[in-house]
Structure formats: structure tokens, C-alpha cells
C-alpha positions, 0 to 999 in steps of 0.5 A: 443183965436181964430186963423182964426175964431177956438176957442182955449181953453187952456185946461192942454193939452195945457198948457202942450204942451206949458211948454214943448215946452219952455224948448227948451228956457232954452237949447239956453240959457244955453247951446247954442243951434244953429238952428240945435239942435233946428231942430233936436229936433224938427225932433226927436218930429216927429219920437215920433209923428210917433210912437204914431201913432201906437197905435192910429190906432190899438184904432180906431173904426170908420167908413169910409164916403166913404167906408163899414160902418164897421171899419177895421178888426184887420189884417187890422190896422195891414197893414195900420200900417206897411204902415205907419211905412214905409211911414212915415220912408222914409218921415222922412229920407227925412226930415233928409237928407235935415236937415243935408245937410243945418245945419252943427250941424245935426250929421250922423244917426250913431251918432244919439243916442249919441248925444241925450245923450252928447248934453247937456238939448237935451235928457231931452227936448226929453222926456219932449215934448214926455211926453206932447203927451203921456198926451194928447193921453191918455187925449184927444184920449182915455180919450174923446174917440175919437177914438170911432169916428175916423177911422183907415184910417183918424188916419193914415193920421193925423200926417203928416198935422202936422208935414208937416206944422210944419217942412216947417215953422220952416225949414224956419224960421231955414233958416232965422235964420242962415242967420242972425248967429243965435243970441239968440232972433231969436232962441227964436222967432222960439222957439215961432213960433213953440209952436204957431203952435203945440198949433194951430194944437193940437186944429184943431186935437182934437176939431173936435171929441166930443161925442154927449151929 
């Protein structure tokens, strides 16, 4: 398969990504989700983005184009890791601000948890689209060592080309979706949409870092 001129090779990374951004379907099926459960497990899959962030940047050994041809010491990962746990947090809390103005279901930041856990399929599908990234860390990033290649500092920046393109497409299409009352097909249409584009950016991030044969 290839989207604008990239070949997508659909290794059990993917296939994985795709079984897991399907359960989504099962919870509009079964337990009527609106679009605001859709949004905010897929707001909940970038916080576990943000996290597995972490670790990646602290594995990075490569070098930067533009800078000393030597990786960052240990203390500094340690800082561009503490940057990015805030600037992704003040990002993220943005994020959900605009989510729980627009969609009435979003609940307060207080009531998060225990909605996680009372929404019914919502927790199952959390850990289900958290367990596809940890797969495809320790497949992809360690298990091909790319993170022999990657520098700490480009790590940082990788998951918000992600979850940016993500989010603006399926906030819009969330939009659209409620304007016609949600009906069932067009929560499943961004459902579609959304595993599309993970499959999409899952391949630009990890087709681009191959070690020399």
C-alpha cells in the first residue's frame, strides 16, 4: 500500500495498531458511545504517547546534524525530559479544555479517572491502544534499534507531529459528527479515519530509521 508516493508495509506492528484502534467500534456499538468518548479516548492515547515519550528520549544515542557530533549527556536527557513533560502537559491540558467546552460528555479533569473506570468498554480500550504502542516501542524502537540512530533532541519533538495531525483531523471530523447528531456510521467513519492516519504516521516515524545492512 502506498499513501502519497510512502510505502506502507503492514508488518504485526500495524496489524496490531489497527486490531486495537477497532475496539473503539465495538464500544459505539455496544455501549453507545457519542463523539465525546470517542475524543476522549483518543485524548487519553496521547497522554500515553506523551509518556512513552520518556523513556525513548533517555534510549537515544544519536547525534545531532546541527550540533556537537556527541549524544546529550545523561543529565541532559534529563532536562529535555522534564521539558517535555511540561510542554507536552500544558499542550495536552489545552487540548482538553477545547474537548470539554465543544462536547458536553468530556467530564471535569476531577472526575477523570472515574469515568475511565464507569464508562462502559472505555478502560479496556485504553489499555488496548496503550499495549499496541508499547508493542511497537519494543518491536520497532528497540527491538530495530532506532534508537542507535535517533537523537534525543528529535525524539522530543516526534509525538507531537503525531498527535497534532491527529487531534486536528479527528476534532474536526468530531465536529462534523455532532452536527449531524452523531449517528452510528459516522462514529464509525471517524473511527476509520483515525486508524488510517495512526497507520499512516506509524509508518513516516518508523520507516525513516533502518540500520545499514
Amino acid at each position: 500500500m502506498s499513501v502519497v508516493g510512502r510505502q506502507i508495509n503492514f508488518t504485526p506492528a500495524i496489524f496490531f495498531l489497527v486490531v486495537m484502534n477497532l475496539l473503539p467500534v465495538l464500544g459505539v456499538f455496544l455501549f453507545g458511545w457519542d463523539t465525546g468518548t470517542l475524543l476522549l479516548l483518543y485524548w487519553l492515547e496521547s497522554i500515553v504517547i506523551g509518556i512513552l515519550n520518556i523513556p525513548k528520549i533517555l534510549s537515544c544515542q544519536g547525534d545531532d546534524e546541527n550540533a556537537a557530533k556527541q549524544p546529550p549527556s545523561l543529565g541532559g536527557k534529563l532536562f529535555l525530559c522534564v521539558f517535555f513533560s511540561v510542554h507536552y502537559g500544558v499542550f495536552s491540558f489545552g487540548h482538553y479544555t477545547f474537548l470539554d467546552a465543544f462536547f458536553n460528555s468530556i467530564p471535569p479533569l476531577s472526575d477523570l479517572i472515574a469515568e475511565i473506570i464507569s464508562a462502559q468498554g472505555l478502560a479496556v480500550s485504553v489499555i488496548g491502544l496503550m499495549v499496541s504502542h508499547l508493542f511497537s516501542m519494543f518491536r520497532n524502537f528497540y527491538g530495530k534499534a532506532e534508537y542507535k540512530m535517533r537523537s534525543a533532541n528529535t525524539q522530543m519533538f516526534i509525538p507531537y507531529g503525531r498527535v497534532f495531525i491527529m487531534h486536528i483531523v479527528i476534532m474536526f471530523g468530531g465536529a462534523l459528527v455532532q452536527a449531524f447528531g452523531a449517528p452510528i456510521l459516522a462514529l464509525v467513519l471517524l473511527v476509520l479515519l483515525k486508524t488510517l492516519i495512526d497507520i499512516v504516521s506509524h509508518s513516516a516515524e518508523h520507516n525513516e530509521f533502518k540500520l545499514p545492512s
